[in-house]
Each structure stands twice: as C-alpha cells, then as structure tokens.
C-alpha positions as CSV (number, residue, x, y, z in Angstrom):
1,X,-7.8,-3.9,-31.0
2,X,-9.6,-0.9,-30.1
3,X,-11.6,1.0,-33.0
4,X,-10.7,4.5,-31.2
5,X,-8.7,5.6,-28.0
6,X,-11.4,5.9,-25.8
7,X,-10.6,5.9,-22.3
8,X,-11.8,9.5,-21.0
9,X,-15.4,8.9,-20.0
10,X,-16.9,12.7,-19.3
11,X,-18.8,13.5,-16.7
12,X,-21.2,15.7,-18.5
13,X,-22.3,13.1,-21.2
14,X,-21.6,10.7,-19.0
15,X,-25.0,11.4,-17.2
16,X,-27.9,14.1,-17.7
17,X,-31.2,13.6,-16.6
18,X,-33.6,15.2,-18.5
19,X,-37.1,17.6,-17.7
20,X,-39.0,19.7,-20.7
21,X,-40.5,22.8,-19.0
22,X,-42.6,24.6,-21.0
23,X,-42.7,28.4,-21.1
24,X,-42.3,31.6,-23.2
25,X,-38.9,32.1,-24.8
26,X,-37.4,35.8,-24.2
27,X,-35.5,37.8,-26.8
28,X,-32.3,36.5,-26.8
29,X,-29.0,38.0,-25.6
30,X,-25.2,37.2,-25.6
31,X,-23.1,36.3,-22.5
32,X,-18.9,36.1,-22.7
33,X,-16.4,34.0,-21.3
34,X,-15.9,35.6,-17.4
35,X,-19.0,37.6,-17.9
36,X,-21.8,37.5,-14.6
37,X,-25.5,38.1,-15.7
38,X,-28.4,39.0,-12.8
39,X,-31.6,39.7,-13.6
40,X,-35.2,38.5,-12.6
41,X,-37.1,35.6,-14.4
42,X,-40.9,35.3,-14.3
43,X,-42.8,32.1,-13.5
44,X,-42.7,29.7,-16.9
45,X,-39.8,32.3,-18.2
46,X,-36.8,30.9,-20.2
47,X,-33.7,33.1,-20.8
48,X,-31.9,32.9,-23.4
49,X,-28.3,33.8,-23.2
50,X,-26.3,33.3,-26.7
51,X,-22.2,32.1,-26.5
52,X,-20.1,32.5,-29.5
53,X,-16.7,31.0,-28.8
54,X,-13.8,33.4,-29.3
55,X,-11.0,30.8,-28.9
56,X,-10.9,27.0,-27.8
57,X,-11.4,25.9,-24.4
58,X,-11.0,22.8,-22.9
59,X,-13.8,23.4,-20.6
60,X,-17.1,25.7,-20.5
61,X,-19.5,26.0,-18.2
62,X,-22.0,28.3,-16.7
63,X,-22.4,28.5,-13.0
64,X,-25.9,29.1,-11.4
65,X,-24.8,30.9,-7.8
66,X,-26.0,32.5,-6.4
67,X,-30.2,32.7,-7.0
68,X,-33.3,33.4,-4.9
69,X,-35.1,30.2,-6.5
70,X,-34.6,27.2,-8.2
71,X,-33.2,28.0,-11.5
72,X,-32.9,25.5,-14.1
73,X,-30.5,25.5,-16.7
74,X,-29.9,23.9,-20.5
75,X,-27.3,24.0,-23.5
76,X,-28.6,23.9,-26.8
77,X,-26.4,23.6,-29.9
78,X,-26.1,26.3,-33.1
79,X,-28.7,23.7,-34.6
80,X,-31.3,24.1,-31.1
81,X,-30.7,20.7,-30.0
82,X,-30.5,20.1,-26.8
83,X,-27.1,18.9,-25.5
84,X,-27.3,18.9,-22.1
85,X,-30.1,19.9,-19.4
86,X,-30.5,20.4,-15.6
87,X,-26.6,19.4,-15.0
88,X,-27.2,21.1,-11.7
89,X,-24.7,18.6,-10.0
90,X,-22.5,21.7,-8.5
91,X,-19.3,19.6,-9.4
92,X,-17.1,22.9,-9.9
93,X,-16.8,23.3,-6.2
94,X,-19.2,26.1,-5.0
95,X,-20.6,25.9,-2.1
96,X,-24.6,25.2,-1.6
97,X,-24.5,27.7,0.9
98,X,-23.1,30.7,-1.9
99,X,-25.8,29.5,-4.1
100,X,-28.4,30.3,-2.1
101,X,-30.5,26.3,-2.6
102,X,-29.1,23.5,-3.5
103,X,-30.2,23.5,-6.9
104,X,-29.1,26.8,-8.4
105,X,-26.1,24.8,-9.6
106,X,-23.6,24.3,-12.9
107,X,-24.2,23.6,-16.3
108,X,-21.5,22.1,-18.7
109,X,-21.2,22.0,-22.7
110,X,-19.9,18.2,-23.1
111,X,-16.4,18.2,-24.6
112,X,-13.6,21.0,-25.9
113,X,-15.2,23.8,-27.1
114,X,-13.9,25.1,-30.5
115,X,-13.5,29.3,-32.0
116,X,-16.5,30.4,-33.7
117,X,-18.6,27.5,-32.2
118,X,-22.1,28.9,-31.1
119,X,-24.2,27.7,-28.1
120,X,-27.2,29.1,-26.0
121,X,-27.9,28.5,-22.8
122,X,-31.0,28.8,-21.2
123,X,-31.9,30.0,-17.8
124,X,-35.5,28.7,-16.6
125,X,-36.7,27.6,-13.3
126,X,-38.2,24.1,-11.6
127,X,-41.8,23.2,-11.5
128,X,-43.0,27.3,-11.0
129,X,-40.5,28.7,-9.3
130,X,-39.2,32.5,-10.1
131,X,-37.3,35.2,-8.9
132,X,-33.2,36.2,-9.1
133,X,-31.1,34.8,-10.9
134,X,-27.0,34.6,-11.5
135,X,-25.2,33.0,-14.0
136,X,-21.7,33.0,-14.7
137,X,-20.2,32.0,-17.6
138,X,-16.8,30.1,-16.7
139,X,-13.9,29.3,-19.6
140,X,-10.5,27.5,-19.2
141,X,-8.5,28.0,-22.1
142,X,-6.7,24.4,-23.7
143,X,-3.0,26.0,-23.1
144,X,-3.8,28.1,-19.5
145,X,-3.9,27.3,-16.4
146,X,-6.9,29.7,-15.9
147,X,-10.0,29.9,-15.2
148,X,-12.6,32.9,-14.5
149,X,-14.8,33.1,-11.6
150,X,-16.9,35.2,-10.1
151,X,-17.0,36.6,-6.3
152,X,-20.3,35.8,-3.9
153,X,-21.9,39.1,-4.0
154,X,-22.5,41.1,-0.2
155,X,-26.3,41.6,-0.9
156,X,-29.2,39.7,-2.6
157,X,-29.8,41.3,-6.1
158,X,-33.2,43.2,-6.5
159,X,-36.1,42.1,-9.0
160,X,-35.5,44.1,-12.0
161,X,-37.3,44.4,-15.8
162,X,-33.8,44.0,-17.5
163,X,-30.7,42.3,-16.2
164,X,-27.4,44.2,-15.2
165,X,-24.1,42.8,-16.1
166,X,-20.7,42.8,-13.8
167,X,-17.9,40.7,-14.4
168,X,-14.7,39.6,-12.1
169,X,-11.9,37.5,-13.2
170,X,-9.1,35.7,-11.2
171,X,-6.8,33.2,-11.3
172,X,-6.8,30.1,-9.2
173,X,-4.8,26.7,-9.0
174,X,-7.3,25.3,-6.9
175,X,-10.3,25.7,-8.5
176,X,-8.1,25.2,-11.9
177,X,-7.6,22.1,-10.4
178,X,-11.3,21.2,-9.4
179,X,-11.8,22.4,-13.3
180,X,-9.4,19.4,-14.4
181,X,-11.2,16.6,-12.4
182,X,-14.2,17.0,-14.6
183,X,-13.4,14.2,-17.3
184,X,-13.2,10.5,-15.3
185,X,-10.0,9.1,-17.2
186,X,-10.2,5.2,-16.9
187,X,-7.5,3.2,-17.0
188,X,-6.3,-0.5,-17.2
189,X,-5.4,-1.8,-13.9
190,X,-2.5,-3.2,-15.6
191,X,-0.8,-0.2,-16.3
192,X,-1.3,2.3,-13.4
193,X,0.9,2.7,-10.8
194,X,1.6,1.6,-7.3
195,X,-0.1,5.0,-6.1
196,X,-3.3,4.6,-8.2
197,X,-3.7,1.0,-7.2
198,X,-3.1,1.9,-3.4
199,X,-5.8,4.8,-3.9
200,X,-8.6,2.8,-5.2
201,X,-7.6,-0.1,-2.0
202,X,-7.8,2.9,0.6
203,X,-10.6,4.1,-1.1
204,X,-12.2,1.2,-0.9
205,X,-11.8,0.8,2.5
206,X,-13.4,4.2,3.5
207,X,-16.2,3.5,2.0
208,X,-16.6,0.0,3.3
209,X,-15.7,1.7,6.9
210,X,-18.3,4.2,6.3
211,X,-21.2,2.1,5.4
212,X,-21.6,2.5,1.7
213,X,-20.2,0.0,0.1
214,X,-22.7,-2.3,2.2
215,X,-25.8,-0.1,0.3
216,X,-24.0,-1.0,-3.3
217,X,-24.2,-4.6,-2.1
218,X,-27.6,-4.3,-1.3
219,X,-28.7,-3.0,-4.2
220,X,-27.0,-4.8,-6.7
221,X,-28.3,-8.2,-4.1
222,X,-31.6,-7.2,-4.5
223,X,-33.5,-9.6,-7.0
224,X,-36.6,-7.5,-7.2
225,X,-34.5,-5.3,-9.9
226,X,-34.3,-6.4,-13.1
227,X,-30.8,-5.4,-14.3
228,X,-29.2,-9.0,-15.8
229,X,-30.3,-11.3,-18.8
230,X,-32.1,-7.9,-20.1
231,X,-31.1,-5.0,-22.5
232,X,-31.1,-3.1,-19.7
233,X,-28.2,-5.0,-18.4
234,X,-25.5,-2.4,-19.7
235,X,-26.9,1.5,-19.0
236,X,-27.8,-0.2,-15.3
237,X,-24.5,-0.4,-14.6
238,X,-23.3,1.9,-16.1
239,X,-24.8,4.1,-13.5
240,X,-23.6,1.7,-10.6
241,X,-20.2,2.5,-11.8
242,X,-20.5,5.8,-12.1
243,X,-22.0,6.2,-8.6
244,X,-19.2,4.4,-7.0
245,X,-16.8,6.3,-8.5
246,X,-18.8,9.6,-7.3
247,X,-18.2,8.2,-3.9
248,X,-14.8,7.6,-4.1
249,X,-14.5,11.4,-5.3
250,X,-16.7,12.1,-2.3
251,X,-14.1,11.2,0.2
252,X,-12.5,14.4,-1.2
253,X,-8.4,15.5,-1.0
254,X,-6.2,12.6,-3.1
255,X,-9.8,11.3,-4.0
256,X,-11.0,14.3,-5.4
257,X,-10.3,13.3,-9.6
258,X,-10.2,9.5,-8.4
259,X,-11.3,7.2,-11.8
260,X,-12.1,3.6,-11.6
261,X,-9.6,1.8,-12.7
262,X,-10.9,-1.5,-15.3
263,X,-9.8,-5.2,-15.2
264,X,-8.5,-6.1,-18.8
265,X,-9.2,-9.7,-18.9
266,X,-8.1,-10.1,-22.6
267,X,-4.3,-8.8,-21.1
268,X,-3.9,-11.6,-18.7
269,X,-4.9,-14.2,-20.8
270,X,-2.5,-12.8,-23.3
271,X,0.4,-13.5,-20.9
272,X,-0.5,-16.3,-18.8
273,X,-3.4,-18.5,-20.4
274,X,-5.6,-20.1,-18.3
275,X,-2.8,-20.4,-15.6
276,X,-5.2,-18.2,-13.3
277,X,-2.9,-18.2,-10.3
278,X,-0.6,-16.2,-12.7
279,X,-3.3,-13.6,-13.6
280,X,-1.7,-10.5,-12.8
281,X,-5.2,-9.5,-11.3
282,X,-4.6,-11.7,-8.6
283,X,-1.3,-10.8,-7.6
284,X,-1.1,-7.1,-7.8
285,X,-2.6,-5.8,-4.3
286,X,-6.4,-7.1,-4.4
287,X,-5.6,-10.2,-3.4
288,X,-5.2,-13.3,-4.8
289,X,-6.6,-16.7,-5.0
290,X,-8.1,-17.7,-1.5
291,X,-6.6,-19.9,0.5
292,X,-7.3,-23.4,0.3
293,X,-6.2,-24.2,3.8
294,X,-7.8,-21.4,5.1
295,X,-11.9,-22.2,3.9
296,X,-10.6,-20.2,0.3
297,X,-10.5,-16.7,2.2
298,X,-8.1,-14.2,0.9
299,X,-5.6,-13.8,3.2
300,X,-2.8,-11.8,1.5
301,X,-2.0,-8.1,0.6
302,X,-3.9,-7.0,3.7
303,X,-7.3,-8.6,3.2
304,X,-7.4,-11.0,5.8
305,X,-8.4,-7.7,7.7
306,X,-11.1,-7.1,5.8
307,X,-14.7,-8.6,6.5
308,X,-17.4,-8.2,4.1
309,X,-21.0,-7.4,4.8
310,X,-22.3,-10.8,3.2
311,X,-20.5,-14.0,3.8
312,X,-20.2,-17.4,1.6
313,X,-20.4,-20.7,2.5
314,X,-18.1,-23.6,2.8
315,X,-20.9,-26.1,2.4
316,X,-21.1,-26.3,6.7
317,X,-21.0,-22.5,7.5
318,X,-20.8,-18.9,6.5
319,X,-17.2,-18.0,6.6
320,X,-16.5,-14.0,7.8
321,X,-13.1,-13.3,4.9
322,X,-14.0,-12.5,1.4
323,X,-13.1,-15.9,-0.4
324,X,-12.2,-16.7,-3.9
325,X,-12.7,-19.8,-5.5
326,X,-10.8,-19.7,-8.6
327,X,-11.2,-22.1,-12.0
328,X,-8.7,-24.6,-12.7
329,X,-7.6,-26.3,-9.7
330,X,-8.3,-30.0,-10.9
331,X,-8.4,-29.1,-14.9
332,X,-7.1,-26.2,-15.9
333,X,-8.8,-26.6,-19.5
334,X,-12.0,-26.1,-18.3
335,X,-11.4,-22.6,-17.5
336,X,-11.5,-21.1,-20.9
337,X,-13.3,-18.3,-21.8
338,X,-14.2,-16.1,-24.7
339,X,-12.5,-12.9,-23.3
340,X,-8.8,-12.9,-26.1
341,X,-8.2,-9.6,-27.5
342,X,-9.3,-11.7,-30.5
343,X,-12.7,-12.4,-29.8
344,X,-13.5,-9.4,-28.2
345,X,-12.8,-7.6,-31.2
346,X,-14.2,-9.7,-32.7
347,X,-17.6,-8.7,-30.7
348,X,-17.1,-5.1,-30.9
349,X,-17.0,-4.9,-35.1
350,X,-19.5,-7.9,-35.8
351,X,-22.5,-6.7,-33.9
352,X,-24.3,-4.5,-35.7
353,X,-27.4,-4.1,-33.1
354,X,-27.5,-3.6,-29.2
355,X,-30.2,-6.2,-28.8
356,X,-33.3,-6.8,-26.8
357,X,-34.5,-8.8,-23.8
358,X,-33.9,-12.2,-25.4
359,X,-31.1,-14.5,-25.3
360,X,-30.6,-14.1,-29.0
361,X,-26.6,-14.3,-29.4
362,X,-26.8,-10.0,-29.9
363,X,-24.3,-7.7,-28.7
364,X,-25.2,-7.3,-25.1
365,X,-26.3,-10.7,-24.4
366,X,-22.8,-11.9,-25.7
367,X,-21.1,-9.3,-23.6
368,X,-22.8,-10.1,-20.7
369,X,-22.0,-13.7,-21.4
370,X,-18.5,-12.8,-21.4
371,X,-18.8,-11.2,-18.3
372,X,-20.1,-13.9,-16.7
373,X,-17.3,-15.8,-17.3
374,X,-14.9,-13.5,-15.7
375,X,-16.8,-13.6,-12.5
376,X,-16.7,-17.4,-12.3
377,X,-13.1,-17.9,-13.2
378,X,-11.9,-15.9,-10.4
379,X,-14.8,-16.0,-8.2
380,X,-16.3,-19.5,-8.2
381,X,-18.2,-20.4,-5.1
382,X,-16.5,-17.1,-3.7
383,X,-17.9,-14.1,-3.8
384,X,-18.0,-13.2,-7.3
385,X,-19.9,-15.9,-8.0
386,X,-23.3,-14.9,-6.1
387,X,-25.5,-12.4,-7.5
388,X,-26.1,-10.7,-4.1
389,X,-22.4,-10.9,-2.7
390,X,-20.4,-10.1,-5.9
391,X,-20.0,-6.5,-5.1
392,X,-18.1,-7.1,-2.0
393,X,-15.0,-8.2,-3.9
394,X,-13.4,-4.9,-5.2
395,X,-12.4,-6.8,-8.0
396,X,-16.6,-6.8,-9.6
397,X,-16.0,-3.0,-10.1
398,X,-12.7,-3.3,-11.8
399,X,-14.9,-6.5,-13.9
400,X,-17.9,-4.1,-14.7
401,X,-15.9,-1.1,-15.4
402,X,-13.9,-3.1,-18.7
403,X,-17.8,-3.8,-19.9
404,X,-18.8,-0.6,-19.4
405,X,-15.7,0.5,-21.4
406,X,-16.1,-2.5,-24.2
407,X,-19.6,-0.8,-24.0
408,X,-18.9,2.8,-25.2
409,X,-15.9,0.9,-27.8
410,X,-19.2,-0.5,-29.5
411,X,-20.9,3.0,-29.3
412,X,-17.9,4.6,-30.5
413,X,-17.3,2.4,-33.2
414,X,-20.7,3.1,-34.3
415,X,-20.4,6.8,-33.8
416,X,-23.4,6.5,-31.6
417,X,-22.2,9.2,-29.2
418,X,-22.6,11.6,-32.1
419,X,-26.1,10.7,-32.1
420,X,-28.4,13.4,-29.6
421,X,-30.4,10.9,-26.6
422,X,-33.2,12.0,-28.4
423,X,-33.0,10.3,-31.3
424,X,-31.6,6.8,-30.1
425,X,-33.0,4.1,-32.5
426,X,-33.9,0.2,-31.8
427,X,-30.0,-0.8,-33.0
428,X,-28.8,1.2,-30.5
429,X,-31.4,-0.1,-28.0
430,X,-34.3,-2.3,-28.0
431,X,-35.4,-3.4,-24.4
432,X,-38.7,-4.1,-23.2
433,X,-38.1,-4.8,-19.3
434,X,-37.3,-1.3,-19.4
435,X,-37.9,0.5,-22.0
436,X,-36.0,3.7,-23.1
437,X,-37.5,6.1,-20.8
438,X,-38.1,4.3,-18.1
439,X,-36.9,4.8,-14.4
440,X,-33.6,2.6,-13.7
441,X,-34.6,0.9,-10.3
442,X,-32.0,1.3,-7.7
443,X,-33.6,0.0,-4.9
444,X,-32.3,1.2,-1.6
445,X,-29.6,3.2,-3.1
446,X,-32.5,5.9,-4.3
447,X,-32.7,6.3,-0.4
448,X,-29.4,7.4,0.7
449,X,-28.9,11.3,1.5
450,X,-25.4,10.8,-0.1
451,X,-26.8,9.7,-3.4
452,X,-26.2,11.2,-6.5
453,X,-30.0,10.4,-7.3
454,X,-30.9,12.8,-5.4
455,X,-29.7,15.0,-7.8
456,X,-32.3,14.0,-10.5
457,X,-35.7,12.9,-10.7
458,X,-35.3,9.8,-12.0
459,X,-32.1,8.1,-14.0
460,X,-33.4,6.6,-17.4
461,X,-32.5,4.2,-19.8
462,X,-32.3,7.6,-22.7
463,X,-30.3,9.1,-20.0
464,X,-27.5,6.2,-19.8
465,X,-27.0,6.3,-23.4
466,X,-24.3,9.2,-23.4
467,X,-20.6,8.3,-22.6
C-alpha cells in the first residue's frame, strides 16, 4: 500500500544541524573527484570550491582532515541552496587524531550524484577560528568498487596567500566498505533473516550491558520533556531512533552498517487477526507473551536472563524480568486496533496536513493514536505500557521505527523531502510546544560523552524534517 519504496533512510538528510556564519565569499574555484586542496583561510573567510560531476556516483563527499582549526564545511546546490551544512560527523572512518580536532570532519551531498550535476562546497571555520585547511574531495562511482582517498600528510602545511593542489588515489575494500554503510536500509522484521534478527538481540544486549540503553530509558521516562500528545511527537523520535541505531553502529565490526529493523503491525494482523499469541512478533526471538504463571515475565528465547533497569508491578511488588501483558486473554474482540494495511493507507493518502498541538483527528495525532495501540496490545500492564519503562522492551524500537517509516511514507507521498528545511510550511508542520526551530530536549541523553549531540549544537525541529 505504499505510495513509493521507501525503505533507505540516509544518513545525510536523515540529520543536519544547521549554523549561518557570516563572512566574505572568495572567488570561487573548482575541485575534482580524488583531488586534495590546502590552503589558508582567514578569520570570517568562506571558500568556495565549485564540483561539476563528470559521471554518476553513488556517493560524494568531501573530507576535512587534516586542519590546524575548526573548519566548517557546507554543500550548496547549482541554484545556492543550501543542502547540507556542518555534517562534521567523521562517519567515513578517519581518525580524529589524522584530522588534527575533532571537528575538521566530512561533508556529504544527500543522495546519487548525477553527470553534469553542479555543486559548491564551502570551506569556512567555527565561531572565529582560522588557519590550515585540507579538504578532499572523495567519489565512489555506482558500478566500482572504488573509492579515492587521500594519505595523512608527514608535516603540517604552511600558511599560504593561494592554495596548492596534490592529489593521491587508491583502492580500498575497507574503506569501500565503510563508504557503503552510509545509507541506514530499514527493513520489516518480518522479512530479515535469522542473522539480522540475532544482530539487533546481541546488539541489544551490549548496549544494555554497557549502560546505554538505561540513559534511552531515562530519557524517554523523563516527563519534564514534552515529546507525546504534541506535533513534536514525530521529529522527537525520530532522533531517538536514529541515536539508537548510531549506537548499535558504535559497537563497531558486524555492527558497523547495523539498521533498525521496524515492527509491521498491519502484517500480523493480516495473518493472524487479533489472535495476538500468533503474532509473529512474539514468536520470532524477542520473546513472546509473558508468562502467566510466572508474574507475566518473559521467560523464553533467552530473556528470562535479561533484567531491565526499571521494573513493573504485579499489583504487590516490582517484579525484576521484563513482562508483557498482552490484549485478549478474557475477550479477544477487545483487542482491535486501527493498524490493517487498509486503514493505514488509508491515513497516509487522506491527510493532507501534519497537524498541530491539538487532538484534532490530523495526521500525527492519528498516528500517534495508532501507535498507542500497538504498545497496549502487546504491552499492557508490561512494559510497553508505561511511559517511563517502554523503552526497555526492545520491541518499542522495532514499534517507533514503522512510525517513523509510516512518517517519511506521508512525506514522500507529499514530495516533502524535495522541499529544502528552509522552506517547511505549516502543512508540513504546525507545532507550538516546540516550534520549528526550537531545541529538541533530550534530557540526560544531551550529557553522555558518547552522544551524537555532541556533535551539534542543538537538534531542531527544522532539522528533523529531512529523511
């Protein structure tokens, strides 16, 4: 029922965090695939380096390693439209440590670059900061299995009036592969394999044994953020889910191009109703339906070994298992939700407008109703059924990544994601809570050394709007 195939989420427009530095504009210059630029930039400089694309590429991007200060880098379009800025994220594996500060990172047109296609990037540097720069301009073709780097130089480059040009290119089918795990490729739980579904349940238990799923659980529990019952509802957790899968991806090796998978509700009431206990959800390594005999813990496929960090009540104590309390047990028609194929379709080509605060029946309140539902169904008076214990049932992130992906359907549909951040009108968003450029709160996640955050100022409602 799905207006597009849309299940590649990329990274770049998946997040950029946007800061206007203003400055004088230098005469502009051209820069090639596996060509290296040096030169020095002045305080308030921006460098303008011009791309023409000779032949299509699945991916573009131009490296910032290494530099003497913190450079600061932006893509505009043949039209000088800003398409991405300050995507200093270093995802294409370079080491801090060659770039000289941790910010002199990468930059990344979003999507396949076309022949003849013309971009400009621009070089520029944080707050006041000048000095050396080096940028690389890195290319893998659609059909090669090749990519161009450049070599850490021996010596620091010296300050000078105009920039010199040197260029190295290799091959290299590890960093061809680092290159490939740029797009996040979402897919159904329902139709990955044994080996995906046993990657995200190991993943998930690294990062519960390493403390951080305990700070998602924190956050999310923390009822001094506004993120449900409010517009900002959706680009919220949108973030959340991306974060989580950053981590997953920072436990590195099999990890390293990990995607979350997402829970399609709409397939297991296809096949088996409101019989829950049939839900292939619940019967396909997460665990199923807790134990009735056993205070409703889940105590199957492993997970009787796992303890989360907040517990639920029996009605007489906390109980240390993760429990599920699924719908149905004493009438099975009570269960229903709006989740069929049907109606979600019918959601995704009806609703012309995002919506505002209110509970007004608009696209995001309804979608949030809808996911609701899917909490309570197979969560109950378990853990998917409180606010501030819901995500320490893997199964929430599986929940919230199918809305996130119903979510960009409704963008798609729309062709909002060929509408530039900038220029997002009040049918696309309308919130008040938060409005469009506003700072997402996220609590005691901001804090964390590990945290993606850290890698922006502040995450915005504008900036959530790219998929």
């Amino acid at each position: 029922f799905y207006c597009k195939t849309f299940q590649s989420m990329s990274l770049e427009k998946f997040v950029v965090f946007v800061l206007s530095i203003s400055g004088c504009i230098n005469a502009q210059e051209t820069i090639d695939c596996a060509e290296t630029i040096k030169g020095w930039r002045n305080q308030n400089e921006e460098v303008p380096l011009k791309f023409t694309a000779s032949n299509d590429y699945s991916l573009v991007y131009l490296e910032g390693c290494p530099s003497t200060h913190d450079i600061w880098l932006e893509i505009l379009d043949s039209y000088g439209n800003s398409i991405a800025d300050a995507d200093d994220r270093n995802e294409h594996g370079v080491e801090q440590s060659e770039c000289g500060n941790k910010w002199a990172g990468d930059i990344t047109i979003p999507n396949h670059v076309k022949r003849g296609e013309e971009y400009t990037f621009l070089v520029k540097g944080y707050e006041n900061r000048h000095g050396d720069y080096t940028v690389t301009l890195i290319c893998q073709n659609e059909d090669a299995n090749t990519i161009t780097t450049t070599a850490t130089p021996t010596s620091t480059p010296t300050p000078t009036p105009a920039p010199t040009t040197t260029t190295t290119t290799t091959t290299n089918d590890d960093d061809s592969h680092s290159a490939q795990c740029v797009e996040r490729i979402r897919k159904p739980w329902h139709l990955i394999s044994q080996q995906e579904r046993d990657l995200f349940v190991n993943g998930w238990m690294e990062l519960y044994r390493n403390g951080k799923l305990s700070i998602f659980t924190e956050t999310h529990g923390d009822s001094s953020i506004d993120k449900h019952t409010n517009a900002a509802f959706l680009p919220w957790h949108r973030f959340f889910m991306w974060e989580l899968e950053t981590q997953f991806r920072s436990l590195g090796g099999e990890w390293e191009c990990f995607a979350l998978p997402y829970w399609d509700w709409s397939y297991d009431i296809a096949e088996h109703g409101w019989n829950i206990n049939e839900w292939q959800i619940l019967n396909s390594g997460l665990g199923g339906p807790g134990n009735e005999y056993n205070d409703y813990c889940v105590d199957n496929d492993g997970w009787d070994n796992y303890i989360p960090s907040t517990l639920t009540s029996n009605g007489a104590y906390n109980v240390p298992c993760l429990r599920r309390k699924i719908c149905g047990e004493s009438n099975e028609t009570s269960c229903s939700f709006l989740g069929s194929a049907s109606q979600l379709h019918s959601l995704l080509t009806d609703e012309p407008y995002y919506g505002d605060d209110d509970n007004d029946y608009d696209y995001r309140y309804r979608l949030e109703l809808k996911h609701g539902s899917a909490h309570l169904r197979i969560g109950g008076n378990g853990h998917l059924g409180y606010l501030g214990k819901a995500t320490d049932d893997p199964i929430f992130f599986l929940i919230h990544s199918f809305v996130d992906f119903q979510y960009s359907l409704w963008q798609d549909c729309r062709n909002h994601e060929l509408v530039s951040k900038e220029y997002i009108t009040e049918d696309m968003y309308n919130g008040h809570v938060y409005e469009i450029d506003d700072e997402l709160d996220f609590g005691v996640l901001e804090e964390q050394d590990w945290s993606s955050i850290n890698n922006y100022n502040y995450i915005t409602v504008r900036d959530m709007h790219s998929i």
